[in-house]
PATORNU-49593 format. One record per residue (C-alpha): x, y, z. Coordinates in steps of 0.25 Angstrom, whole numbers, padded with zeros to 4 digits, always signed. Last residue first. Layout:
! residues N
XYZ
...
//
This chain:
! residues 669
+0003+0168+0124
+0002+0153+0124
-0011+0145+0125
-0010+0133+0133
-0012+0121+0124
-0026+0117+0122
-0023+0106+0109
-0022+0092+0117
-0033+0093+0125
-0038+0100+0113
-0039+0088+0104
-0045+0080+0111
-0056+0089+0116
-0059+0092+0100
-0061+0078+0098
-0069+0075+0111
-0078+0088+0109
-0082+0084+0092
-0084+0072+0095
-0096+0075+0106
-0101+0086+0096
-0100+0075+0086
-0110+0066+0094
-0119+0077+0099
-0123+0080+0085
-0125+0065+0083
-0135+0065+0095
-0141+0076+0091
-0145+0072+0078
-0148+0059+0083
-0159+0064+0093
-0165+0053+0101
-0162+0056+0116
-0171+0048+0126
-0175+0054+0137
-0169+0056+0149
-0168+0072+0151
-0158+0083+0152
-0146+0075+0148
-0152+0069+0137
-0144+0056+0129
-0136+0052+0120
-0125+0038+0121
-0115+0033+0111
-0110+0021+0108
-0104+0020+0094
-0095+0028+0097
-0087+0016+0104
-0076+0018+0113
-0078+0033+0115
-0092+0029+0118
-0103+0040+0115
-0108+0053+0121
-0121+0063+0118
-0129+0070+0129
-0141+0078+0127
-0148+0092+0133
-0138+0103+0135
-0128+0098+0127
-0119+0086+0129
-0106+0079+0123
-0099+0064+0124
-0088+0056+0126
-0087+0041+0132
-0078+0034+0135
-0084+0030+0148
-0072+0032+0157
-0066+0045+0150
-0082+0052+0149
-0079+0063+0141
-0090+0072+0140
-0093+0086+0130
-0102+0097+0135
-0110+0104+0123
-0115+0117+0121
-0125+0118+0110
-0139+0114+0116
-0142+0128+0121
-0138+0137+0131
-0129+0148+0124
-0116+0147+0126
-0108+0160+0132
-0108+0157+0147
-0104+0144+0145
-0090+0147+0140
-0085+0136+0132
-0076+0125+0135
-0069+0119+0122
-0056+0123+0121
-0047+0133+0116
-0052+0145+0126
-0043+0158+0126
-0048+0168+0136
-0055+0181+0140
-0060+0182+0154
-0073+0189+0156
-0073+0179+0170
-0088+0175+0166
-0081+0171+0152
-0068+0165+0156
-0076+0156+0166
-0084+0150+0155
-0073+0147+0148
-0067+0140+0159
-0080+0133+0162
-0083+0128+0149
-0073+0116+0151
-0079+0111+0161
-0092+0108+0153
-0106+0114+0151
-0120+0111+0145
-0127+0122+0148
-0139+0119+0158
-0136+0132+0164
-0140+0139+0178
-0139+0152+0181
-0134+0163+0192
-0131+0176+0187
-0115+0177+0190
-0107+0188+0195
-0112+0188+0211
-0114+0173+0214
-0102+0169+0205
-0103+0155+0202
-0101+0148+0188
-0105+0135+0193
-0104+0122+0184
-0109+0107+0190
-0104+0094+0186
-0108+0084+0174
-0097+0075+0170
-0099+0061+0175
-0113+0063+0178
-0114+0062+0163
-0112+0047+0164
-0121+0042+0153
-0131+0037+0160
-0131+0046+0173
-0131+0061+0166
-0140+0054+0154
-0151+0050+0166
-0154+0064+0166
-0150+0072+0180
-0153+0071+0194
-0160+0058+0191
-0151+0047+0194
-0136+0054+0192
-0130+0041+0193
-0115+0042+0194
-0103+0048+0185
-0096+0060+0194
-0097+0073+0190
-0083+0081+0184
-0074+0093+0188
-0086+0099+0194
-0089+0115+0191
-0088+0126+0199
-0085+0142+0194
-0085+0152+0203
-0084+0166+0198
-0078+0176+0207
-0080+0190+0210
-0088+0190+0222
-0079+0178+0227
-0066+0187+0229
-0068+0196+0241
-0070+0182+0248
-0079+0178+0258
-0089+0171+0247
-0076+0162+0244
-0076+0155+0259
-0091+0153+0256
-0091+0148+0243
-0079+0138+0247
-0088+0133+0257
-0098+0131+0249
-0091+0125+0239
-0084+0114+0249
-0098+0110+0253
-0101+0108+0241
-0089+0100+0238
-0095+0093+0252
-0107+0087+0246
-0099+0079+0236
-0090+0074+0245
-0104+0070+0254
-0108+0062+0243
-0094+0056+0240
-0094+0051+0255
-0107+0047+0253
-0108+0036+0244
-0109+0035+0228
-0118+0047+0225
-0125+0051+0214
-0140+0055+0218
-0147+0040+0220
-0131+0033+0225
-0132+0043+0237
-0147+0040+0238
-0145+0024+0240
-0133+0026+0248
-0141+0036+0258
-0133+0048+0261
-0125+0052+0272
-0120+0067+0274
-0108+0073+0278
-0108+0085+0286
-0099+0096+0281
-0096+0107+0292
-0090+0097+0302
-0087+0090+0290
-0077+0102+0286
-0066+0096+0296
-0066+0082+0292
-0064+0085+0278
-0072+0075+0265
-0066+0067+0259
-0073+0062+0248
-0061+0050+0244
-0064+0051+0233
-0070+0066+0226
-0077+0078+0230
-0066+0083+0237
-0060+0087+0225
-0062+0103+0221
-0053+0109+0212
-0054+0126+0214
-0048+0134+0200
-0047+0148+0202
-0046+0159+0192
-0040+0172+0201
-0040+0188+0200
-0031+0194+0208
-0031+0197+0223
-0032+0184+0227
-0032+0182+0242
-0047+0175+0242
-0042+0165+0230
-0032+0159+0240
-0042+0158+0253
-0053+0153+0244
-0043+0141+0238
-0041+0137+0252
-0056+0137+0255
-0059+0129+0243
-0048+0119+0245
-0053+0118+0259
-0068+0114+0254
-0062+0104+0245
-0054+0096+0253
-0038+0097+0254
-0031+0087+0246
-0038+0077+0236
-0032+0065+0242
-0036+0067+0255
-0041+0079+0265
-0029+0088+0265
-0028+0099+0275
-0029+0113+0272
-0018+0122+0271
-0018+0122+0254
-0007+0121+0244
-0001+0107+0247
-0013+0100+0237
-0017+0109+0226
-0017+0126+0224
-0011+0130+0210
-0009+0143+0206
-0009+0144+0193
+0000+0155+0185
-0006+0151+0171
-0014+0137+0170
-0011+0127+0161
+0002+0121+0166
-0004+0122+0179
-0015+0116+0178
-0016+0106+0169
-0003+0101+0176
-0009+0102+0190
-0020+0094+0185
-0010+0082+0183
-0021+0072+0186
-0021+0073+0199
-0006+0082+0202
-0016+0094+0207
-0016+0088+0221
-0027+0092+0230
-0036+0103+0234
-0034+0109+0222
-0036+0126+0220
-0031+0132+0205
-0029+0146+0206
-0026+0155+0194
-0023+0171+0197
-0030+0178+0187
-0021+0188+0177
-0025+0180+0165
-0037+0173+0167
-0036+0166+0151
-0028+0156+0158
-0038+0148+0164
-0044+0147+0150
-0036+0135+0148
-0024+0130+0139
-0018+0116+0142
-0005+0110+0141
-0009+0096+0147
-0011+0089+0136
-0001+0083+0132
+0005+0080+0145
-0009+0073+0147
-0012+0070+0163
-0020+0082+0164
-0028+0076+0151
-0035+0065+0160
-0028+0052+0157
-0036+0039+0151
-0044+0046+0140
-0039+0060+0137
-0055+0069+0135
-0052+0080+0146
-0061+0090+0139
-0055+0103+0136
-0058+0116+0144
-0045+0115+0149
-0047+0120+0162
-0060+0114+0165
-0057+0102+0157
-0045+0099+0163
-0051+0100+0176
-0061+0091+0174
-0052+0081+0167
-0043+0080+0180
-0055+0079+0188
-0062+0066+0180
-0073+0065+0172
-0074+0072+0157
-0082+0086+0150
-0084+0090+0164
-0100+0092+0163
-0110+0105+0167
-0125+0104+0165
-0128+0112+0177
-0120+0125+0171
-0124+0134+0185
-0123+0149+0184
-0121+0153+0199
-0130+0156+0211
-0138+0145+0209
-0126+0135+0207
-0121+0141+0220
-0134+0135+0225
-0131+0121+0221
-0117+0122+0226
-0121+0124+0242
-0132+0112+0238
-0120+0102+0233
-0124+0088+0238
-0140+0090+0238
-0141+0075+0240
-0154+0075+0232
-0145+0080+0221
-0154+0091+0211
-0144+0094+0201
-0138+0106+0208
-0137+0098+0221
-0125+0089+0214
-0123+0075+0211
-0128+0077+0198
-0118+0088+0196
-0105+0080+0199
-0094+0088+0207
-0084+0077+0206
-0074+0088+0211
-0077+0101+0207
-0068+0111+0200
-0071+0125+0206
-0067+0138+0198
-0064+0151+0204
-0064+0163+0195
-0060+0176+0199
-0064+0191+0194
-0077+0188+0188
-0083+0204+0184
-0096+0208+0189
-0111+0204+0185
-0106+0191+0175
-0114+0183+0165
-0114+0196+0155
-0101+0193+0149
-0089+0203+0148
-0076+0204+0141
-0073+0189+0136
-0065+0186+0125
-0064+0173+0121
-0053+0167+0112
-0057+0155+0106
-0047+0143+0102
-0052+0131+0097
-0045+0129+0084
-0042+0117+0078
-0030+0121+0069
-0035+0112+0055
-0051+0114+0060
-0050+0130+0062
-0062+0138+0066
-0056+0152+0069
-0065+0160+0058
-0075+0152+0065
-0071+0157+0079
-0071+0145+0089
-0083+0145+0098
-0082+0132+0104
-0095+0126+0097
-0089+0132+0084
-0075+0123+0086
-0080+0112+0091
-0090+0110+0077
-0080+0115+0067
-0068+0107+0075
-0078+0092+0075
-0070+0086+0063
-0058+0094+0065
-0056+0088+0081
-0058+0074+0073
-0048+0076+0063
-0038+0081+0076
-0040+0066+0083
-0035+0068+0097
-0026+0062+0106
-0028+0060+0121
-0022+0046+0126
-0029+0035+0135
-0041+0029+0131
-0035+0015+0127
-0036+0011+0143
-0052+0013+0141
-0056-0001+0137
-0045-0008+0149
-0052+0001+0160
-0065-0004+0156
-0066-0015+0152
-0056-0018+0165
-0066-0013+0173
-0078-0021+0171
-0088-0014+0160
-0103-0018+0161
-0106-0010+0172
-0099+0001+0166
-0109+0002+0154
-0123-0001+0162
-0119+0013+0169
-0116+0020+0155
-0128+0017+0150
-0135+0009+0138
-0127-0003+0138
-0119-0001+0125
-0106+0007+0132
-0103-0006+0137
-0100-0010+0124
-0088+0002+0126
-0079-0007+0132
-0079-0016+0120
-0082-0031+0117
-0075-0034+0105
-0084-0027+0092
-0095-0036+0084
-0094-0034+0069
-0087-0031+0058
-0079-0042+0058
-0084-0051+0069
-0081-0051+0086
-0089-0059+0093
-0088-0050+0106
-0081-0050+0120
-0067-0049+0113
-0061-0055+0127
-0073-0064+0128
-0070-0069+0116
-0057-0072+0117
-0060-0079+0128
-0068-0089+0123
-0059-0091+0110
-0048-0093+0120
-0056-0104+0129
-0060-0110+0117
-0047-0111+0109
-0042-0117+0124
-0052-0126+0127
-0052-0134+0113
-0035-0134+0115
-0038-0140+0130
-0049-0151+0124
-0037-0154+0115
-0029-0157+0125
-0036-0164+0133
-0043-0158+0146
-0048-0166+0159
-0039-0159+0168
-0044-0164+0180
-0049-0154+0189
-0043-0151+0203
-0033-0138+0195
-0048-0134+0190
-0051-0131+0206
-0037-0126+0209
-0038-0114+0198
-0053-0112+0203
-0046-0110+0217
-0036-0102+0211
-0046-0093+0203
-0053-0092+0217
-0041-0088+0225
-0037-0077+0214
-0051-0073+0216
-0049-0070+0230
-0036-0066+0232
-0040-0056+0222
-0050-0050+0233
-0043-0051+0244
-0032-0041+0237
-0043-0032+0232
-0050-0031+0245
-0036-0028+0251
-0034-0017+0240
-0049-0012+0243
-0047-0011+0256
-0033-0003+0258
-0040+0005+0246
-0051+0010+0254
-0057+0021+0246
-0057+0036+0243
-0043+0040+0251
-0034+0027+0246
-0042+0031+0230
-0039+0047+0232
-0025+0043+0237
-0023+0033+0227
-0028+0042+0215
-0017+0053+0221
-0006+0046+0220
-0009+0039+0207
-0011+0051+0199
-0007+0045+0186
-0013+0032+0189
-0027+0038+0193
-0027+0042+0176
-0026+0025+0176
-0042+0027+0181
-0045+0033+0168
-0045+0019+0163
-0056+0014+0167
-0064+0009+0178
-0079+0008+0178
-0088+0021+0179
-0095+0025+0189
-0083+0036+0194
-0082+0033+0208
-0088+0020+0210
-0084+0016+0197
-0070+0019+0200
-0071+0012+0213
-0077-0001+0208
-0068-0002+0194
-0055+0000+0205
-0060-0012+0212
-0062-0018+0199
-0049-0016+0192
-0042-0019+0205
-0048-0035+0208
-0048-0037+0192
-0032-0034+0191
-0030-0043+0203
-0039-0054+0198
-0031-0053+0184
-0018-0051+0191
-0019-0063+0200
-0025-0071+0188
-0013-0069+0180
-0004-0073+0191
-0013-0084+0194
-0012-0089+0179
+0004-0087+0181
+0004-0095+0193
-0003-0109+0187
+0005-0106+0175
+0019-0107+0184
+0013-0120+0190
+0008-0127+0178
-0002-0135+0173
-0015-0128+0176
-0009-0115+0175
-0002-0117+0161
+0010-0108+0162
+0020-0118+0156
+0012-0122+0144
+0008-0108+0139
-0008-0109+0139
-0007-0103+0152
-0004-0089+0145
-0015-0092+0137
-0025-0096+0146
-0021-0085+0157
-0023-0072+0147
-0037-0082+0141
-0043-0077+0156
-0040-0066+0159
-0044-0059+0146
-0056-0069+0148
-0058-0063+0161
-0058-0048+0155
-0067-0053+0144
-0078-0060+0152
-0080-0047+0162
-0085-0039+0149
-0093-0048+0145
-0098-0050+0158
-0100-0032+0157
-0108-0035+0144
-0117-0044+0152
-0117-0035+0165
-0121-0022+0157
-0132-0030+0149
-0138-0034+0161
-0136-0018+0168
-0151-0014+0165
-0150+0001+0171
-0160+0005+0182
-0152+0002+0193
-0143+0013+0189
-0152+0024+0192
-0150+0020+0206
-0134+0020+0206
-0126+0007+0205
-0112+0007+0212
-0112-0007+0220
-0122-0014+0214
-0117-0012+0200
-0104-0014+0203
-0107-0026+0210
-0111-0032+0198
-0099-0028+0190
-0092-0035+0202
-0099-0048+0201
-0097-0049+0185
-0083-0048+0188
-0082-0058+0199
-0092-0067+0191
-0081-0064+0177
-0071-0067+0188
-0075-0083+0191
-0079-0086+0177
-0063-0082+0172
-0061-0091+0183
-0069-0103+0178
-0065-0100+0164
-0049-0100+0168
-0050-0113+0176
-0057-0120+0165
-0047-0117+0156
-0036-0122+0163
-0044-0134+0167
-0045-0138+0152
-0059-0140+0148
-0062-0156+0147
-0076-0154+0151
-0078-0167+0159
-0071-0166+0172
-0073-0150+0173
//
């Protein structure tokens, strides 16, 4: 530093920016260690640490050319004086601070939903009582706050101790060597901030979505830091729609829907199909009462239907035999609030940045519930129906509900959720065995969710199980406590069987249960590599329609989606209805390659379709990426045709979804 005659004030800022690109470059690594599954290991991630340094590099410089130019001004200079001395700590406070939580809150959100932090997180803010409950309840936030505290003690220490170490320097620097040093260092920066060479018609800035490029969707988030990607998907926040796009793709939705041709009309857009049922031959006696289960994180690869070693849900892996089983089931998006919204709706929840629930301008819903006329409607929640607005979509859309949440039921409350699962089951049972009427009820399950409490009292009945780590992480799991959650829902459905089978009203009731969405993790070789890779296993839940003694039992590969259930309900029930979005009864279609489920990946950006044997999506950010690959085997897909096919038919849902989030209004008498 003697000899080089670049100005202290510069030195310190590259020497600290060095200092946290290691700390960040440390903690993408222990990312890795910490939350890689066995197929994992296998993936090359070299190229996913060099783009993610790039990615590091321009966040620090950010930081970095902030403090040089606002020290530039004479009187907050932080080598020569003392307010500019406190106004770069103050800036560095912040930064280290702001680092400190981002990641903290980028390892727990991987950790539960294997994928970096982004912006959906902000959804939490609008709910912020219970997310801190569920978050005090599922970790240890005393300790993590203290940690964090330490933590940035810390590194604010070492940037002062490297502030005091270039104070001992002589400054060396002439004036000109000072002006030399400064076009560089903010030509340097800059270019790390754009993170490319950027020329007319040429190379792009440095995007989220270059990430995208690395050939799986694991290598992608190791090479995103969290504020990449919280930042990249702040700007996906409102729900619009584009209505020449919607009559670009109308003729196609609109046939695949069943829309009369003398009907078809692409200046109205019309979607509206009125079904009349008056008999089907799937059924050996009349339906009378319809329960249907929304299934907490109930992900299928996880599951004893899919061949688990854990064997985590044998009681429901036999109802499935005794039912018709659609094993090829997806929630069209992740998240419970968009679960349910598609399940009544029958419309995919495709708003970036708030779930449709919390849209005023969207909430004013029509759903085929209604067309039950003179059936009691239930709708049983353990908890609080104030998450995500959900009481609003209900009960604004749903005649004469009665709704059953927190404060409703006798039982004790477990955590955050309310009362667990087995209970609300049992509660709901006593309620549905007074009915003298016929009744469509709705049960929400949640116990299969953090903190993974499970009753003290029902573990004298319920023994937990412990799992080696290695084998957990093998089939799908992270640690035991969500292991042995997953083991009680089943245990929660057998019971609730049980109780039901005792009441006059089980022998004339279907049973419908089906998840609310999976959860993203490593589905090793329970399913092709497609489900882990591109993060079907998000999406992909179990569908039983159960009714021992009114349905033939079968299983269908089918591709299905929450928003056929209601549909398909309406159908076995023999109820006429109204339906003007896009489920479809499943009952009707033929099995073949022409039914489609459509994906909404808000975290990735990523939208796509499948069929029975191929999935197709691309990067909302960048079409140019996209990704097409089998579902029912590894091999290598090469047919262009298809592929394109599946490209406007994955348009073609997104647009038309859009629209009708915003175009389903209740239908008037």
């Amino acid at each position: 530093m003697k000899k080089v005659k670049i100005p202290r004030y510069i030195a310190w800022l590259i020497q600290t920016g060095i200092i946290f690109l290691i700390l960040m470059s440390l903690l993408r690594w222990l990312l890795v260690i910490f939350f890689r599954t066995p197929s994992e290991k296998s993936i090359s991630l070299i190229d996913a640490y060099l783009l993610g340094f790039r990615f590091d590099v321009r966040f620090v410089a950010i930081a970095l050319l902030l403090i040089f130019l606002i020290g530039n001004i004479p009187f907050l200079h932080p080598i020569n004086k003392k307010w500019g001395e406190r106004t770069a700590f103050l800036i560095w406070t912040i930064f280290i601070v702001t680092l400190c939580v981002f990641y903290a809150a980028d390892f727990a959100h991987y950790s539960y939903l294997r994928q970096r932090l982004n912006a959906n997180v902000l959804n939490f803010l609008q709910d912020a009582k219970i997310s801190f409950s569920m978050m005090w309840q599922s970790y240890h936030l005393g300790w993590i706050i203290i940690g964090l505290i330490l933590l940035s003690s810390l590194l604010l220490g070492i940037v002062k101790l490297n502030y005091n170490y270039i104070l001992s320097k002589p400054n060396v620097s002439t004036k000109k060597s000072k002006i030399i040093w400064a076009i560089i260092f903010v030509l340097l920066m800059a270019y790390c901030i754009v993170g490319n060479i950027v020329l007319k018609g040429g190379q792009y800035p440095l995007r989220w979505s270059n990430a995208y490029t690395l050939g799986s969707d694991y290598a992608a988030n190791i090479a995103l830091n969290p504020f990449q990607s919280f930042f990249s998907t702040m700007k996906f926040r409102t729900i619009t729609y584009d209505k020449a796009k919607v009559q670009e793709h109308y003729d196609w939705m609109s046939a695949y829907l069943g829309v009369p041709e003398n009907e078809r009309d692409t200046n109205t857009l019309h979607f509206k199909r009125s079904i009349t049922n008056t008999s089907n031959t799937l059924t050996q006696q009349p339906i009378q009462n319809v329960v249907l289960v929304i299934c907490e994180s109930f992900s299928a690869y996880k599951s004893s239907m899919y061949g688990n070693p854990l064997n985590t849900t044998p009681f429901f892996a036999e109802m499935c035999k005794q039912g018709v089983f659609f094993d090829r089931a997806f929630s069209p998006a992740y998240g419970t609030a968009r679960g349910v919204w598609a399940i009544v709706t029958g419309i995919p929840d495709v708003q970036l940045y708030k779930t449709s629930s919390r849209n005023p301008a969207a909430v004013n819903q029509h759903t085929i519930i209604n067309d039950f006329k003179n059936y009691e409607k239930f709708y049983f929640l353990g908890g609080s129906s104030s998450w995500a607005n959900i009481r609003g979509l209900l009960t604004n859309n749903i005649e004469n509900l009665n709704l059953y949440e927190q404060g409703s039921y006798s039982s004790e409350e477990i955590d955050v959720w309310g009362i667990s699962d087995k209970n609300l089951f049992l509660e709901a049972n006593k309620v549905l065995a007074k009915q003298n009427k016929p009744f469509f009820a709705v049960i929400q399950t949640a116990d299969n969710h953090r903190p993974y409490t499970i009753p003290k009292d029902d573990l004298k009945e319920f023994k937990k199980q412990k799992i080696k780590k290695d084998s957990l992480k093998k089939y799908g799991f992270e640690n035991n406590d969500e292991y042995n959650a997953f083991r009680y829902t089943d245990f929660s459905f057998e019971k609730f069987i049980e109780a039901a089978r005792k009441e006059k009203y089980f022998n004339n009731t279907l049973f419908v249960f089906i998840g609310d969405h999976g959860i993203r993790g490593d589905a090793g070789n329970i399913l092709p590599k497609a489900f882990t890779t591109q993060g079907l296993t998000n999406m992909h839940v179990p569908l039983l329609f159960y009714a021992p003694s009114i349905l033939k039992p079968a299983t269908s590969n089918l591709p299905a989606s929450q928003m056929d259930v209601l549909p398909s309900i309406a159908y076995l029930c023999n109820i006429d209805y109204t339906n003007t979005t896009l489920g479809r009864n499943l009952f009707s279609l033929e099995n073949n390659d022409k039914n489609y489920a459509f994906i909404f990946d808000e975290s990735a950006k990523i939208i796509g379709a499948l069929n029975k044997t191929h999935f197709y999506n691309y990067q909302m950010k960048d079409s140019q990426i996209e990704n097409f690959e089998s579902i029912i085997n590894n091999n290598p897909v090469t047919n262009d045709s298809l592929k394109k096919q599946m490209r406007f038919i994955t348009d073609a849902f997104y647009e038309t979804s859009r629209y009708m989030l915003l175009n389903n209004k209740k239908q008037i008498p």
